[in-house]
ROSE-4610 file (N, C-alpha, C; in Angstrom, 1 decimal, always signed):
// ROSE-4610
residu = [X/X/X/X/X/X/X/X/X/X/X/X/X/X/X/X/X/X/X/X/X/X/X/X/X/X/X/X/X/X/X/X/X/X/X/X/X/X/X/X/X/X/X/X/X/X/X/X/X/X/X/X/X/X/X/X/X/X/X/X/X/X/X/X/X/X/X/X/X/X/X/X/X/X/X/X/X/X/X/X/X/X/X/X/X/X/X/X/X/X/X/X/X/X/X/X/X/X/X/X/X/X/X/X/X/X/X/X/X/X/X/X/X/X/X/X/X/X/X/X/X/X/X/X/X/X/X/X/X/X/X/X/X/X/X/X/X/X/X/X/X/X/X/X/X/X/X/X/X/X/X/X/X/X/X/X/X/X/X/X/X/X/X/X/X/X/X/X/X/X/X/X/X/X/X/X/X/X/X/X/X/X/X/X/X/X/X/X/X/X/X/X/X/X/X/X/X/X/X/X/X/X/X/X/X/X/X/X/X/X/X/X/X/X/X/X]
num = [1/1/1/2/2/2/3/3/3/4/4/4/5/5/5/6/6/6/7/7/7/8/8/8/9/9/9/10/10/10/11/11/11/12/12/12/13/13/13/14/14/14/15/15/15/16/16/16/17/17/17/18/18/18/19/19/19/20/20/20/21/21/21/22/22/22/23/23/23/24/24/24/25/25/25/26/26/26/27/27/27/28/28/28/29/29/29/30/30/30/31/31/31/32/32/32/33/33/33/34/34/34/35/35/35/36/36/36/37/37/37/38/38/38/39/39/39/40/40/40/41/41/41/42/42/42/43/43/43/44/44/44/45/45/45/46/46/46/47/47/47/48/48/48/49/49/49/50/50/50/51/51/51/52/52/52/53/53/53/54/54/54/55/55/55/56/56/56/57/57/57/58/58/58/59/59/59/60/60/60/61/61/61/62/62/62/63/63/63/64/64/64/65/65/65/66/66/66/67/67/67/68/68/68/69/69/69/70/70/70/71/71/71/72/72/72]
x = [+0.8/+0.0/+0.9/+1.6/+2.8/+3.5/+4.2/+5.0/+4.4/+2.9/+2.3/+1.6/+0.9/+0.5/+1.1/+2.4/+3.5/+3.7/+4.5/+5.0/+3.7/+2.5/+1.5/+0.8/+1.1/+0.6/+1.5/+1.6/+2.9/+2.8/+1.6/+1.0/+1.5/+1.6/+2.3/+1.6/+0.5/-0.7/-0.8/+0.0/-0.3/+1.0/+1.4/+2.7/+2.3/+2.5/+2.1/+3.6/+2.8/+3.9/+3.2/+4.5/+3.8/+4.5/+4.7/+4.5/+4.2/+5.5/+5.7/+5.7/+4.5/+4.0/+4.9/+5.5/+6.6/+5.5/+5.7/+4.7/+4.6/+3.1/+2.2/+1.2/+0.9/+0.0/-1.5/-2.0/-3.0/-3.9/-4.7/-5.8/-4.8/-4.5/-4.0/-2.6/-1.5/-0.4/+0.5/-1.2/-0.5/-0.4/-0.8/-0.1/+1.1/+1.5/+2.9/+4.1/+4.2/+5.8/+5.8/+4.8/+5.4/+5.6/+6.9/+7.1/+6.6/+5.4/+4.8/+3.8/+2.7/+1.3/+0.8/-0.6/-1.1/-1.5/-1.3/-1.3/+0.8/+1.3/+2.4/+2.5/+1.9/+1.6/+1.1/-0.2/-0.9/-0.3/+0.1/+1.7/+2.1/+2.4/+3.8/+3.0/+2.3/+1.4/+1.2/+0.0/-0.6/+0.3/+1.7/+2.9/+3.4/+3.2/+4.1/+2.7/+1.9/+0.5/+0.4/+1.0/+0.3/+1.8/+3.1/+4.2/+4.8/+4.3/+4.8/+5.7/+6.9/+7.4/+7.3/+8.3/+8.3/+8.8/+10.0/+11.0/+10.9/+9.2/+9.4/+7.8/+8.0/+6.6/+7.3/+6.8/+7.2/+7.9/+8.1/+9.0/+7.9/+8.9/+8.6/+9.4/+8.6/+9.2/+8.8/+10.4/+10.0/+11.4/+10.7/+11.2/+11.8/+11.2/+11.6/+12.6/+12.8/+14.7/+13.3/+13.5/+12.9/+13.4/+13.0/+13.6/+13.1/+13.8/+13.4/+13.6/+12.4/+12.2/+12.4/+12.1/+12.0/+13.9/+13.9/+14.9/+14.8/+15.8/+16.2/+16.7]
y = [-1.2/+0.0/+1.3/+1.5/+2.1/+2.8/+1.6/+1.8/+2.0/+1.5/+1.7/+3.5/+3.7/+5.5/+6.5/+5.8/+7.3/+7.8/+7.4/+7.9/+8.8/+8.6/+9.1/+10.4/+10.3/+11.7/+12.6/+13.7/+14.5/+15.8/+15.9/+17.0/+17.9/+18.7/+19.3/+19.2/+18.9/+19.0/+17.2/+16.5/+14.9/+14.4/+13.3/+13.0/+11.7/+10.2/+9.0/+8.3/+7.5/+7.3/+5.8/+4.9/+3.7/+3.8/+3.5/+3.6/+2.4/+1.9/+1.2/+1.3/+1.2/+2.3/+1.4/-0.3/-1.0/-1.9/-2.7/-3.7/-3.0/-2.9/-2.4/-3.2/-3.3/-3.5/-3.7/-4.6/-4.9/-6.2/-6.4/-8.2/-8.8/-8.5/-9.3/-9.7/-8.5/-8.4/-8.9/-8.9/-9.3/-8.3/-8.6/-7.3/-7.0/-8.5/-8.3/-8.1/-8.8/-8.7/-7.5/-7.0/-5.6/-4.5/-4.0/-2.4/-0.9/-1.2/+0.0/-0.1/+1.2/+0.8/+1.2/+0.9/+0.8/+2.7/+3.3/+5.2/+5.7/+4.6/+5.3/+5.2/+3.9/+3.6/+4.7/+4.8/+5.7/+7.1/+7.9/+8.7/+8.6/+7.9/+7.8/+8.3/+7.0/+7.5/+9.1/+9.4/+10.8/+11.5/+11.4/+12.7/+12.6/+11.3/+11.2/+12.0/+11.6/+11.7/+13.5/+14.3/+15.7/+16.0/+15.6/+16.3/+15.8/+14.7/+14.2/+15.3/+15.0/+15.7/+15.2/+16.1/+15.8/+14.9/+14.5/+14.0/+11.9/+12.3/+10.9/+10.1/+11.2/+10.6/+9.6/+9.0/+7.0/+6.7/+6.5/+5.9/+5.2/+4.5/+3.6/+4.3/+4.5/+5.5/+4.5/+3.8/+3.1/+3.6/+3.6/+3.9/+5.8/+6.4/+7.8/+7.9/+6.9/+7.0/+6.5/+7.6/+7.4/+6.2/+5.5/+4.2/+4.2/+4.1/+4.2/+2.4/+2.3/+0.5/+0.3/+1.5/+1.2/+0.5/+0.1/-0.3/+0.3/+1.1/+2.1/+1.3]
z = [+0.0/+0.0/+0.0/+0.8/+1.1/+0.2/-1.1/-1.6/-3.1/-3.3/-4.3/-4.7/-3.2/-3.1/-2.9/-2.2/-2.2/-3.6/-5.0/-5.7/-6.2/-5.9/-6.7/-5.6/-4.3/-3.4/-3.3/-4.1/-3.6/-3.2/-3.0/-2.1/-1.1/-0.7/+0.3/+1.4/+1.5/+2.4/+3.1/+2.3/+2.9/+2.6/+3.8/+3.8/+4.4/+3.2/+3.6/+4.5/+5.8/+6.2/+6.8/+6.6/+7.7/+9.2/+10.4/+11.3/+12.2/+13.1/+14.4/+15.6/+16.2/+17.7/+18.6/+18.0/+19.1/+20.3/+20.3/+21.1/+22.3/+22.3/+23.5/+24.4/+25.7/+26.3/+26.3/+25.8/+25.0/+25.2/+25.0/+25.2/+24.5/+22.9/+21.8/+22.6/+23.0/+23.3/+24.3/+25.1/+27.0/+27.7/+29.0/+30.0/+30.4/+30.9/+31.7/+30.8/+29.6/+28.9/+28.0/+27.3/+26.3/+27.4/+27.2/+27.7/+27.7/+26.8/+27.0/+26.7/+27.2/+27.2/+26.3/+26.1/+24.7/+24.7/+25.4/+25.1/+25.0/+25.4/+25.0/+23.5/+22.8/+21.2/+20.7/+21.0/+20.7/+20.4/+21.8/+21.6/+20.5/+20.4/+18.9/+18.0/+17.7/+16.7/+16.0/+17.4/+16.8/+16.7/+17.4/+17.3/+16.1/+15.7/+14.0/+13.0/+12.9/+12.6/+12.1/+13.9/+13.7/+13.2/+12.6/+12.9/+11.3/+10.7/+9.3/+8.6/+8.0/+7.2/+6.1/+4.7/+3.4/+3.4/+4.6/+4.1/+4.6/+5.2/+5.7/+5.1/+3.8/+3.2/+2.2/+2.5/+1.6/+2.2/+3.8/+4.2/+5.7/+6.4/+7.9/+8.4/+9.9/+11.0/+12.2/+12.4/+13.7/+14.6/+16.0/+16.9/+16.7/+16.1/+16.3/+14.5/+14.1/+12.9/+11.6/+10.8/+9.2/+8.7/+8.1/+6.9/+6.1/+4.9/+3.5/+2.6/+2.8/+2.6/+1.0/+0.4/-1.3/-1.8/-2.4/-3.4/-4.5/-4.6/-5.7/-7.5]
């Protein structure tokens, strides 16, 4: 999905990103062994969400560091 809509949104107004909130605290997930809770995920999320740049549109943003998954 990712790698198919980026080359085609180049908007200045929309910046596609995928995004790893990093195993959270959850029914699916478990309580006791993931290190963070399911609002520190959340966190991540909306901060990447309200904060997206140019430069991390077509790319995965895990743990805070851009990655650019395409093969040039």
């Amino acid at each position: 999905f990712l790698f198919f809509f980026s080359p085609f949104i180049q908007a200045a107004v929309i910046a596609l990103t995928a995004v790893w909130a990093r195993w959270c605290k959850t029914d699916l997930g478990g309580w006791e062994a993931p290190p963070l809770t399911a609002e520190d995920g959340a966190g991540f999320v909306s901060s990447l969400a309200l904060r997206a740049t140019k430069e991390q549109h077509g790319k995965f943003v895990k743990e805070g560091n851009t990655i650019d998954l395409r093969e040039d």
